[in-house]
TORLUMVO-678318 format. One record per atom (N, C-alpha, C): atom name; x, y, z; residue in three letters; residue number from 1. Coordinates in steps of 0.1 Angstrom, whole numbers, plus 5000, padded with zeros to 4 digits. Example, Ala and Ser with C-alpha at 12.3 -4.5 7.8 and 13.67 -1.06 7.14 Angstrom:
<pts>
{atom->N; east->5132; north->4943; up->5078; res->ALA; n->1} .
{atom->CA; east->5123; north->4955; up->5078; res->ALA; n->1} .
{atom->C; east->5132; north->4967; up->5078; res->ALA; n->1} .
{atom->N; east->5128; north->4978; up->5071; res->SER; n->2} .
{atom->CA; east->5137; north->4989; up->5071; res->SER; n->2} .
{atom->C; east->5129; north->5000; up->5079; res->SER; n->2} .
</pts>
This chain:
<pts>
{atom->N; east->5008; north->4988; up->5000; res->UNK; n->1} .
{atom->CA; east->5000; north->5000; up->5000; res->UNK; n->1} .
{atom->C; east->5009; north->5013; up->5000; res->UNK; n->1} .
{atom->N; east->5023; north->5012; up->5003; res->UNK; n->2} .
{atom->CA; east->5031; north->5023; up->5005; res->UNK; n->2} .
{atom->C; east->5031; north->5027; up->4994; res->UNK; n->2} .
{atom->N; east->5039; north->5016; up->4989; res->UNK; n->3} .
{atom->CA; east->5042; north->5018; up->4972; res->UNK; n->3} .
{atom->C; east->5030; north->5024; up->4967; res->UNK; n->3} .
{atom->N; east->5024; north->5022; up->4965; res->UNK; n->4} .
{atom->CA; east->5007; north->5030; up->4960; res->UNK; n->4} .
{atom->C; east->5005; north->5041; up->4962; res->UNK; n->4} .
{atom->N; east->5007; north->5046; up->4974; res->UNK; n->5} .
{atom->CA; east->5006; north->5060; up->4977; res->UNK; n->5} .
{atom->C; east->5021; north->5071; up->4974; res->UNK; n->5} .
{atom->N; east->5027; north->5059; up->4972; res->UNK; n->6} .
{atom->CA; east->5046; north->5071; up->4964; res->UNK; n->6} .
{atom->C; east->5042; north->5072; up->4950; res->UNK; n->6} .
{atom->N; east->5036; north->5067; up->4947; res->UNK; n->7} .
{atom->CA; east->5033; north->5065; up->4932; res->UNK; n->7} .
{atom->C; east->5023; north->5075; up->4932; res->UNK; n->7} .
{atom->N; east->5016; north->5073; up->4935; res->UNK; n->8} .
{atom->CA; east->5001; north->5085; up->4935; res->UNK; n->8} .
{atom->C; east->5008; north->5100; up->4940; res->UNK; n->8} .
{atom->N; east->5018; north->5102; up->4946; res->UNK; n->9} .
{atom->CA; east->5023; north->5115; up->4954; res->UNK; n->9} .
{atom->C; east->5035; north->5120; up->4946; res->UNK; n->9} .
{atom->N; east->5039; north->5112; up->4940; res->UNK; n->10} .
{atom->CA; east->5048; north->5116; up->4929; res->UNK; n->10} .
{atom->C; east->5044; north->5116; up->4915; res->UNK; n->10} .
{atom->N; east->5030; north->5111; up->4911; res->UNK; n->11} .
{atom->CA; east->5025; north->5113; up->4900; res->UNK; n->11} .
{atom->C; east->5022; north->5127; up->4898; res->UNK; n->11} .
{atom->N; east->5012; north->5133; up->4911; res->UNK; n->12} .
{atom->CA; east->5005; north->5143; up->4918; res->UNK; n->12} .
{atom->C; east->5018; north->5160; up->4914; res->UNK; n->12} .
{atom->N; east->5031; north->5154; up->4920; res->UNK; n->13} .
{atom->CA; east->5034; north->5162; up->4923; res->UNK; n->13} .
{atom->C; east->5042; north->5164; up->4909; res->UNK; n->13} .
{atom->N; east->5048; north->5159; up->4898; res->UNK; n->14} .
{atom->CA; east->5048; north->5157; up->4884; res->UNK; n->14} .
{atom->C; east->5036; north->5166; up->4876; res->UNK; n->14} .
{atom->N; east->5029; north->5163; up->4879; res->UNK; n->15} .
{atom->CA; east->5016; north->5167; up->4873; res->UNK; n->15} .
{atom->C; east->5016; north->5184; up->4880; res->UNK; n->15} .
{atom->N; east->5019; north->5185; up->4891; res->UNK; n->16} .
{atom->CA; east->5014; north->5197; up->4894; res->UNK; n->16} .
{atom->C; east->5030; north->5208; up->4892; res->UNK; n->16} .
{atom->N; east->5040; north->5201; up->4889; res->UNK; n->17} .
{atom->CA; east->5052; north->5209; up->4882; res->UNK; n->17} .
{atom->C; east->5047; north->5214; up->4868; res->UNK; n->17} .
{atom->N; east->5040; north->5204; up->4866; res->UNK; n->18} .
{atom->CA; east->5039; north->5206; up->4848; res->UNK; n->18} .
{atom->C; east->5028; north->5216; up->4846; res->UNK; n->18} .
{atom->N; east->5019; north->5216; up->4854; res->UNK; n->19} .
{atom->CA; east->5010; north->5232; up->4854; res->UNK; n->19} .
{atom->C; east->5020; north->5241; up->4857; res->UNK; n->19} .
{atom->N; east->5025; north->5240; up->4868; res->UNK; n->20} .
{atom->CA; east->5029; north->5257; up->4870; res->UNK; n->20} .
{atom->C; east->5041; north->5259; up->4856; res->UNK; n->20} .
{atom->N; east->5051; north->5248; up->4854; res->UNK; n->21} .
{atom->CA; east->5056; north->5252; up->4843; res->UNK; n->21} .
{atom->C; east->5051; north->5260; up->4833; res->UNK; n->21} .
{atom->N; east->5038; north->5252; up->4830; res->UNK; n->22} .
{atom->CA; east->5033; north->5266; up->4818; res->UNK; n->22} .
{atom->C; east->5021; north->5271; up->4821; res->UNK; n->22} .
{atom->N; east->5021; north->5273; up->4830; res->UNK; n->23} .
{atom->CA; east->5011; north->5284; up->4837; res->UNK; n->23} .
{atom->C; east->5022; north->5296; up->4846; res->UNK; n->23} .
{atom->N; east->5035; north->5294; up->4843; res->UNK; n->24} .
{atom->CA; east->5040; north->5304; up->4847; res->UNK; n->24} .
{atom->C; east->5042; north->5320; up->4844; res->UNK; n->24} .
{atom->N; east->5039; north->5320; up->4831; res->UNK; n->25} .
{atom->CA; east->5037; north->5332; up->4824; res->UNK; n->25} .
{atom->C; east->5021; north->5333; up->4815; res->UNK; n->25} .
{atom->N; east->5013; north->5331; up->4824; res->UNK; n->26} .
{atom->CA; east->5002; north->5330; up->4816; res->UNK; n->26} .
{atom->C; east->4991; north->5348; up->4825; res->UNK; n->26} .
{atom->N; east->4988; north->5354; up->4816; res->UNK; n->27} .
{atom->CA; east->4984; north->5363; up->4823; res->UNK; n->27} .
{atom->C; east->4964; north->5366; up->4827; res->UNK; n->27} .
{atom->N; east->4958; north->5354; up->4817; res->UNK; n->28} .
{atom->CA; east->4949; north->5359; up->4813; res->UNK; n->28} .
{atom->C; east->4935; north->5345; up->4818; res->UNK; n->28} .
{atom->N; east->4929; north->5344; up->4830; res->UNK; n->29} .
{atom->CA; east->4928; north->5337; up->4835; res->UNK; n->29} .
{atom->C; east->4919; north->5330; up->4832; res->UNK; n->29} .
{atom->N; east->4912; north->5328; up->4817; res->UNK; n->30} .
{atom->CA; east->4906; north->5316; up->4809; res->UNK; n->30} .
{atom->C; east->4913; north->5307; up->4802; res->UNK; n->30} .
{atom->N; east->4929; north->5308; up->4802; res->UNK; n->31} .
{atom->CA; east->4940; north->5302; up->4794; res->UNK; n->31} .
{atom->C; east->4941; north->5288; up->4800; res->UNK; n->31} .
{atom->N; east->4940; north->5292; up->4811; res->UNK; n->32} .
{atom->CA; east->4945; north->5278; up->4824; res->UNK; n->32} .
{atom->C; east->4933; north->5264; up->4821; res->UNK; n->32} .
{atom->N; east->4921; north->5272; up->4818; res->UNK; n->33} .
{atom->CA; east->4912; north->5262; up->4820; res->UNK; n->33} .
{atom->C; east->4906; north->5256; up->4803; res->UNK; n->33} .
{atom->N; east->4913; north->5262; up->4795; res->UNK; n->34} .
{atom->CA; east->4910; north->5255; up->4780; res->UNK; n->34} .
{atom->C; east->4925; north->5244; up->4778; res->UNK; n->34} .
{atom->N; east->4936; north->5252; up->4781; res->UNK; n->35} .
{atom->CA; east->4950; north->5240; up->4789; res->UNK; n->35} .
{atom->C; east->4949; north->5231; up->4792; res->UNK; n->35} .
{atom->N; east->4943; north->5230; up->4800; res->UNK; n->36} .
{atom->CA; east->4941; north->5218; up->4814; res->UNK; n->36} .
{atom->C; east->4933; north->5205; up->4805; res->UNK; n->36} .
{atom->N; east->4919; north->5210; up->4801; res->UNK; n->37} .
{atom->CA; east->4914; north->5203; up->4789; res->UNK; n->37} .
{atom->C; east->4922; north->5192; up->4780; res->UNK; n->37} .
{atom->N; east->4927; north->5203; up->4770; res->UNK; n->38} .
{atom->CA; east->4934; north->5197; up->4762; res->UNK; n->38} .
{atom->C; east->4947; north->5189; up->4763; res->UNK; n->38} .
{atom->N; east->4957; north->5194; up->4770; res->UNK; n->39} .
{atom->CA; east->4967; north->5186; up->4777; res->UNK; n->39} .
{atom->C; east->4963; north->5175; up->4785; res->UNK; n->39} .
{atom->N; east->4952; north->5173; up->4794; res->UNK; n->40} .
{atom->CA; east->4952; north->5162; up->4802; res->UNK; n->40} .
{atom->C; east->4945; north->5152; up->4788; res->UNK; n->40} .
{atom->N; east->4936; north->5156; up->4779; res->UNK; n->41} .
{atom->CA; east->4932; north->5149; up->4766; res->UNK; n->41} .
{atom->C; east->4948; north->5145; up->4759; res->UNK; n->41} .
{atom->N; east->4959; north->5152; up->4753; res->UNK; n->42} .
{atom->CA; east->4969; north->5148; up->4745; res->UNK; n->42} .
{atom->C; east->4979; north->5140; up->4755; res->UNK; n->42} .
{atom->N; east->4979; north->5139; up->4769; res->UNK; n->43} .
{atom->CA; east->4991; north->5137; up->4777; res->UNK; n->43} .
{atom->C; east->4980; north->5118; up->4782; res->UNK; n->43} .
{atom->N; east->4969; north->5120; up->4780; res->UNK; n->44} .
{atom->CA; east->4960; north->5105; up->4782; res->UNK; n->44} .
{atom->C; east->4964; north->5096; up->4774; res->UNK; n->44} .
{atom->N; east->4963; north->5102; up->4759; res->UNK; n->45} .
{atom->CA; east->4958; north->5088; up->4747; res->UNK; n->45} .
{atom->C; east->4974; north->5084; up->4746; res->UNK; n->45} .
{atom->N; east->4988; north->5088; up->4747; res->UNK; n->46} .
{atom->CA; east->4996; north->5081; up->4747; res->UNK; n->46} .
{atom->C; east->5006; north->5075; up->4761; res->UNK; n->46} .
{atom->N; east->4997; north->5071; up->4770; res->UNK; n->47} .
{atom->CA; east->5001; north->5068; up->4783; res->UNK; n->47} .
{atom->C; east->5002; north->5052; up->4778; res->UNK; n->47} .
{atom->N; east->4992; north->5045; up->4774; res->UNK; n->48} .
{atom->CA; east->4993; north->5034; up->4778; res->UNK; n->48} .
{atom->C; east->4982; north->5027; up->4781; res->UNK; n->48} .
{atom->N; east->4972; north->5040; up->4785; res->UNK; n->49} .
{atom->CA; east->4960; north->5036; up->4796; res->UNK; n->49} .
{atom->C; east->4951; north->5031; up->4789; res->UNK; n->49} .
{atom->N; east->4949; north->5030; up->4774; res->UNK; n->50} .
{atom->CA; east->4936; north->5029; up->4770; res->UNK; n->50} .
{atom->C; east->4942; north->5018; up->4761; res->UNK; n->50} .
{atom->N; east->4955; north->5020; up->4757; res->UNK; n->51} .
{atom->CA; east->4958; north->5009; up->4746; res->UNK; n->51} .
{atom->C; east->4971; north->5004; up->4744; res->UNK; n->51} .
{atom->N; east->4976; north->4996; up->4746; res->UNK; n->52} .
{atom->CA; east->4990; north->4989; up->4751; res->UNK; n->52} .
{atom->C; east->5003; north->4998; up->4741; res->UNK; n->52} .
{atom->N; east->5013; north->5001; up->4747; res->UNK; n->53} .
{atom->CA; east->5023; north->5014; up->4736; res->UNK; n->53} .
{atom->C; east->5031; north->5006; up->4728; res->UNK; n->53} .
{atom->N; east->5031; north->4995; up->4729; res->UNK; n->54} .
{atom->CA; east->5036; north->4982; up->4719; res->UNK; n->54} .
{atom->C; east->5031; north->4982; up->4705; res->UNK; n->54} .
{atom->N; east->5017; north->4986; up->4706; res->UNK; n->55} .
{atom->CA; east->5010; north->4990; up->4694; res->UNK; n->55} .
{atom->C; east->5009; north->5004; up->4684; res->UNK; n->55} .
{atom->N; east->5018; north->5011; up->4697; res->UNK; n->56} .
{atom->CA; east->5015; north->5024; up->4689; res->UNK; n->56} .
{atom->C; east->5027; north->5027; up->4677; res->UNK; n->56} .
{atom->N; east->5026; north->5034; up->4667; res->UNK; n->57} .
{atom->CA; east->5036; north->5038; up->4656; res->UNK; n->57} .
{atom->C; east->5048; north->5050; up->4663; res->UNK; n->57} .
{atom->N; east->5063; north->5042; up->4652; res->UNK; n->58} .
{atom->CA; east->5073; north->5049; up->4663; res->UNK; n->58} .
{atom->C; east->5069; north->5063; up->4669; res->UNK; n->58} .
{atom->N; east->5064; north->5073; up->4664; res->UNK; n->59} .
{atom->CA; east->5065; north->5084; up->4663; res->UNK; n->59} .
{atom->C; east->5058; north->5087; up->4676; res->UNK; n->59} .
{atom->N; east->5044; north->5080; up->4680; res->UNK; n->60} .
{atom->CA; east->5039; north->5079; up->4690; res->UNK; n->60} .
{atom->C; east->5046; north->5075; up->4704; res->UNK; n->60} .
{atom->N; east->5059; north->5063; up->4701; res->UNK; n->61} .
{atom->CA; east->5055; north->5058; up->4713; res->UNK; n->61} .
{atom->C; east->5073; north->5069; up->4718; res->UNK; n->61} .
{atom->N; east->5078; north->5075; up->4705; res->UNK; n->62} .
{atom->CA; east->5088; north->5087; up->4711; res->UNK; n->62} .
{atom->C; east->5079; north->5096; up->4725; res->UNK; n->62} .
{atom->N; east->5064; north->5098; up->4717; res->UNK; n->63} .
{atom->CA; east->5059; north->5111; up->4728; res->UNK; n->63} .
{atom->C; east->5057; north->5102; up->4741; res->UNK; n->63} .
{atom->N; east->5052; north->5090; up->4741; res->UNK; n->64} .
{atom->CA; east->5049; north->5082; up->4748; res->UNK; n->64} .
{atom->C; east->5063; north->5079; up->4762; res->UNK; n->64} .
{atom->N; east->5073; north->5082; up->4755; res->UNK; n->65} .
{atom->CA; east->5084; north->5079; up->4766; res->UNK; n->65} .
{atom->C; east->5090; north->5092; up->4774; res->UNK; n->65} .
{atom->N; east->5085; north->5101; up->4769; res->UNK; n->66} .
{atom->CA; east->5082; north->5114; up->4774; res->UNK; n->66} .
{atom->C; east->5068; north->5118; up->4779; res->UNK; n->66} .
{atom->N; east->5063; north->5113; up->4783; res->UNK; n->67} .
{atom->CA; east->5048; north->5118; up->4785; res->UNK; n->67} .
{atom->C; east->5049; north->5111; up->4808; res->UNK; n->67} .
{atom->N; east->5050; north->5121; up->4810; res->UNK; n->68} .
{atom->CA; east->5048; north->5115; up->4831; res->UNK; n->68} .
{atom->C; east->5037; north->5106; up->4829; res->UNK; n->68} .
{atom->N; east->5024; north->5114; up->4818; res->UNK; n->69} .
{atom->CA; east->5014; north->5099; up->4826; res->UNK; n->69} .
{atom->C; east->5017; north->5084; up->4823; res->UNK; n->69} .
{atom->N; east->5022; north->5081; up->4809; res->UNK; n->70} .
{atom->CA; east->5030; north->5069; up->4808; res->UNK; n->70} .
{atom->C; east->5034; north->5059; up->4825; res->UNK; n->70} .
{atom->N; east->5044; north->5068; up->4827; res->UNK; n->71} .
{atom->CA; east->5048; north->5061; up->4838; res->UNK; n->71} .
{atom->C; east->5038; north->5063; up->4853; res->UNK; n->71} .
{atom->N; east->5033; north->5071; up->4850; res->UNK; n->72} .
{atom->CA; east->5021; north->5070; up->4863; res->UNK; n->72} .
{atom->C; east->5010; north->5061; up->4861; res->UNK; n->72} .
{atom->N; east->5009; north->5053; up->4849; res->UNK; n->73} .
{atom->CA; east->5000; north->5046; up->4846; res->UNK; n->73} .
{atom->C; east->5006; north->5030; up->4843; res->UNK; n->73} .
{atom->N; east->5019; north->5030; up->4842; res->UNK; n->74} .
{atom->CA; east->5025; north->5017; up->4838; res->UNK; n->74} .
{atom->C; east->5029; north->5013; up->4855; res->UNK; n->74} .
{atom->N; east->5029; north->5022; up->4866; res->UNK; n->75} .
{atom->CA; east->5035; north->5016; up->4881; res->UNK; n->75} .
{atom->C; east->5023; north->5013; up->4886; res->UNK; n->75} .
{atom->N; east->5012; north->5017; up->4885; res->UNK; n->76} .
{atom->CA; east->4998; north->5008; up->4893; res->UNK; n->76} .
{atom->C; east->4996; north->5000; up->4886; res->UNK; n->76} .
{atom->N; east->4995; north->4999; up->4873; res->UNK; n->77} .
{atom->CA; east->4995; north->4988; up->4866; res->UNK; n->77} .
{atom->C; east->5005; north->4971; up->4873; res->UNK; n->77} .
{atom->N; east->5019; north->4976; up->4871; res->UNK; n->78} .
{atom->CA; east->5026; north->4968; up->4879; res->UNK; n->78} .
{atom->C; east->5022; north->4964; up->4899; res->UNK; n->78} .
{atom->N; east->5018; north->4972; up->4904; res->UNK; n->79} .
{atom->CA; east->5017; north->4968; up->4915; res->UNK; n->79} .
{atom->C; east->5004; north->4966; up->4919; res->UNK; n->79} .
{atom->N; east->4993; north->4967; up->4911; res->UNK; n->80} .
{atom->CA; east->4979; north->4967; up->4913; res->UNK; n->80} .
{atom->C; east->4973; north->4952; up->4903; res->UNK; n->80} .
{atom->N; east->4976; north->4953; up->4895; res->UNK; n->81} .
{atom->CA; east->4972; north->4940; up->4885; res->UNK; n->81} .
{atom->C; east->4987; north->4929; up->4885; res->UNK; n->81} .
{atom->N; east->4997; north->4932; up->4889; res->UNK; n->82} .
{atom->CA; east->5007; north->4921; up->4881; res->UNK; n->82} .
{atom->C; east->5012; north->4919; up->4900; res->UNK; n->82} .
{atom->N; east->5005; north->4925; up->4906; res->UNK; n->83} .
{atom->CA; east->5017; north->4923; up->4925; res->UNK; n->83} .
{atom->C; east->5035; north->4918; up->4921; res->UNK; n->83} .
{atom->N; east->5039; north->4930; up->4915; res->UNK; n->84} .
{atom->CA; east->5052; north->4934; up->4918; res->UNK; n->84} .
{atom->C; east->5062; north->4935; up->4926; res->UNK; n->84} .
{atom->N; east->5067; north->4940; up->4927; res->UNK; n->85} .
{atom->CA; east->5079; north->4951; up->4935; res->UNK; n->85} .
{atom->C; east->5080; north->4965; up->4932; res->UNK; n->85} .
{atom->N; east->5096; north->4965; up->4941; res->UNK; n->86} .
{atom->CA; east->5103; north->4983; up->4940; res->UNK; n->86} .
{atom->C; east->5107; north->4979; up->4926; res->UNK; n->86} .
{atom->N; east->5115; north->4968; up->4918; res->UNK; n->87} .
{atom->CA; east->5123; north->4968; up->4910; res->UNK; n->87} .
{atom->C; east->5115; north->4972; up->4898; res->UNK; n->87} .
{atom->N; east->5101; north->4966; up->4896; res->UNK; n->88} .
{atom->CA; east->5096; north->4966; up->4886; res->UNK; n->88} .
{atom->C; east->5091; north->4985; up->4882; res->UNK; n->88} .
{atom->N; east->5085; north->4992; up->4897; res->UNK; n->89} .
{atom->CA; east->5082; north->5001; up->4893; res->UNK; n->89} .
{atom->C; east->5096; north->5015; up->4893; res->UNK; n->89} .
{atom->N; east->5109; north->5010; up->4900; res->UNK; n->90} .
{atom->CA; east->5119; north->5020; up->4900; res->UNK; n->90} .
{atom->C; east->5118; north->5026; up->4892; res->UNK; n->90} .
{atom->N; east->5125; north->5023; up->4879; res->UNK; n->91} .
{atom->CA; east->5121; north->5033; up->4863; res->UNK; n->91} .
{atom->C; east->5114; north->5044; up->4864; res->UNK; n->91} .
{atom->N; east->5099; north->5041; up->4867; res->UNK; n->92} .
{atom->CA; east->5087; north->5052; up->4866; res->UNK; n->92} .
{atom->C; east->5091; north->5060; up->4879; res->UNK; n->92} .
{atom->N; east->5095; north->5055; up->4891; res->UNK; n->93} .
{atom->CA; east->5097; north->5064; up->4901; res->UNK; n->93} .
{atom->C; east->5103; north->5075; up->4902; res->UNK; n->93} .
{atom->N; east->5117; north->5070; up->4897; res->UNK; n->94} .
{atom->CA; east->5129; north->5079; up->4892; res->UNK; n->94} .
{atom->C; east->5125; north->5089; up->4881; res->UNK; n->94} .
{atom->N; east->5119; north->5082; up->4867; res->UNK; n->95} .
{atom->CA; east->5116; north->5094; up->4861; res->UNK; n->95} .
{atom->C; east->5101; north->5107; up->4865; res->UNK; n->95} .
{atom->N; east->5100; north->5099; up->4871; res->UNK; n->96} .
{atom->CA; east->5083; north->5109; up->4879; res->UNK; n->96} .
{atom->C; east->5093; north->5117; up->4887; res->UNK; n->96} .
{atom->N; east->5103; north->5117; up->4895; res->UNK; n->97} .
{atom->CA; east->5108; north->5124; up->4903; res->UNK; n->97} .
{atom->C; east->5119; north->5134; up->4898; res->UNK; n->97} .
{atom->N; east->5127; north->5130; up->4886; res->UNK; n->98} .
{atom->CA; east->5137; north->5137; up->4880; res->UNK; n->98} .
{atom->C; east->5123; north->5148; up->4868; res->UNK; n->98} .
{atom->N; east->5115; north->5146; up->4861; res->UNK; n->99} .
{atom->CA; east->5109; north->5151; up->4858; res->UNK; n->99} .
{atom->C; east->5101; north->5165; up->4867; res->UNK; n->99} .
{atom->N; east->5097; north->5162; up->4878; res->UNK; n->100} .
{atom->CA; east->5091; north->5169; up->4890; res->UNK; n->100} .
{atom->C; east->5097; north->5178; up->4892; res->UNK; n->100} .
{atom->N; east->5112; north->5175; up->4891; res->UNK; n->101} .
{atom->CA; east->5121; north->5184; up->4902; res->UNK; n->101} .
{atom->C; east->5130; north->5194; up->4889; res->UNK; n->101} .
{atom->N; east->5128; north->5185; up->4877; res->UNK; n->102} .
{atom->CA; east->5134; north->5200; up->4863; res->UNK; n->102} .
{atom->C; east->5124; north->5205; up->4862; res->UNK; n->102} .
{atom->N; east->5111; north->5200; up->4861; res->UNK; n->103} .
{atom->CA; east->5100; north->5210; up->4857; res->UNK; n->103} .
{atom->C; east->5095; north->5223; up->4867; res->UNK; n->103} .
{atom->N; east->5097; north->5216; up->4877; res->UNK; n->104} .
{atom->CA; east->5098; north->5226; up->4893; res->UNK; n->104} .
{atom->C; east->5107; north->5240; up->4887; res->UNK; n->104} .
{atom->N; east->5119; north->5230; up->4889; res->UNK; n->105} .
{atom->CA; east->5131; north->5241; up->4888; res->UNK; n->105} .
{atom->C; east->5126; north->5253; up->4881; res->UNK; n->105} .
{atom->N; east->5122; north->5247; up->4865; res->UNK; n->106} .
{atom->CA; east->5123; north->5256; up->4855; res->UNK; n->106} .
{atom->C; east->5113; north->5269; up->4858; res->UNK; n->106} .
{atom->N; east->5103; north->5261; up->4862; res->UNK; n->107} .
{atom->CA; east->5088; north->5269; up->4867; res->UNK; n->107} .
{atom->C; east->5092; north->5283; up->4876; res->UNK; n->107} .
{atom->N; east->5103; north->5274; up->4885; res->UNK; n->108} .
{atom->CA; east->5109; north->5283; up->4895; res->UNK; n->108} .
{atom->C; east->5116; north->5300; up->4889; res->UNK; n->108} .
{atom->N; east->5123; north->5296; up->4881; res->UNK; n->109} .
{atom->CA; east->5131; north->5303; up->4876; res->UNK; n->109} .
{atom->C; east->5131; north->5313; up->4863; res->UNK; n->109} .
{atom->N; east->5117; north->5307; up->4862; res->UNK; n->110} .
{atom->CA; east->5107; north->5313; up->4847; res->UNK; n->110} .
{atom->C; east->5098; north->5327; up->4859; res->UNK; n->110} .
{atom->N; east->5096; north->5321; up->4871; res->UNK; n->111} .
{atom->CA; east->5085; north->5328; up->4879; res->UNK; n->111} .
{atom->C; east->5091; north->5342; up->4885; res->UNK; n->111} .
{atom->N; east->5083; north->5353; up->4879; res->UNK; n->112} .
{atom->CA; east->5086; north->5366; up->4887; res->UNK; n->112} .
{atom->C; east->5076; north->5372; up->4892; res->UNK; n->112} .
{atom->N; east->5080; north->5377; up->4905; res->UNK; n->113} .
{atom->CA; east->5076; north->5379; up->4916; res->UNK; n->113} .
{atom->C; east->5069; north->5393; up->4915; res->UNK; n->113} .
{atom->N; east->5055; north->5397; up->4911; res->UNK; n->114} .
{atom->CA; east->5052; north->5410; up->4909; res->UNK; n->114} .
{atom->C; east->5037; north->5411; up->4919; res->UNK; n->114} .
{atom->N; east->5035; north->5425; up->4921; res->UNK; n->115} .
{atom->CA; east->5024; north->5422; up->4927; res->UNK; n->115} .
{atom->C; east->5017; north->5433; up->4917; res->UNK; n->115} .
</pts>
């Protein structure tokens, strides 16, 4: 159950780097919510979740190995349907976590401080 909940907290927190990344310079506050839409729609259909990435054409499964939900959807997969380990989901861990923490960064450093 641990493992379940690092997975879900590091998905969470992946996901919530990748808003403020490009919601860092956004000024105009209908932008956020046509975004959100469409990226949680283009960042779904090449995860995995709906259709195994074995099948998808190269070009797809390039976006596919860059896409966080990929790997937030291939570690419950492993520990929820196949009863795994750490080994099986490390991979996704590590990149949910190195992803979190450049997207952070960048977000960070993109962000000025105005009132």
């Amino acid at each position: 159950m641990t493992k379940v909940l690092m997975v879900i907290m590091l998905t969470a927190f992946a996901l919530i780097s990748l808003m403020f990344l490009l919601m860092v310079r956004v000024t105009d506050p209908l932008v956020p919510r046509a975004m959100f839409g469409v990226l949680s729609t283009l960042l779904y259909f090449p995860s995995g979740a709906v259709y195994p990435r074995q099948g998808f054409p190269a070009w797809m499964q390039v976006i596919s190995a860059a896409d966080p939900f990929t790997y937030a959807v291939h570690a419950p997969k492993c520990l929820l349907l196949k009863d795994t380990g750490m080994a099986a989901i490390g991979g996704d861990l590590v990149f949910l976590a190195t992803f979190s923490i450049v997207t952070m960064t960048i977000a960070t450093l993109l962000f000025r401080r105005t009132l």
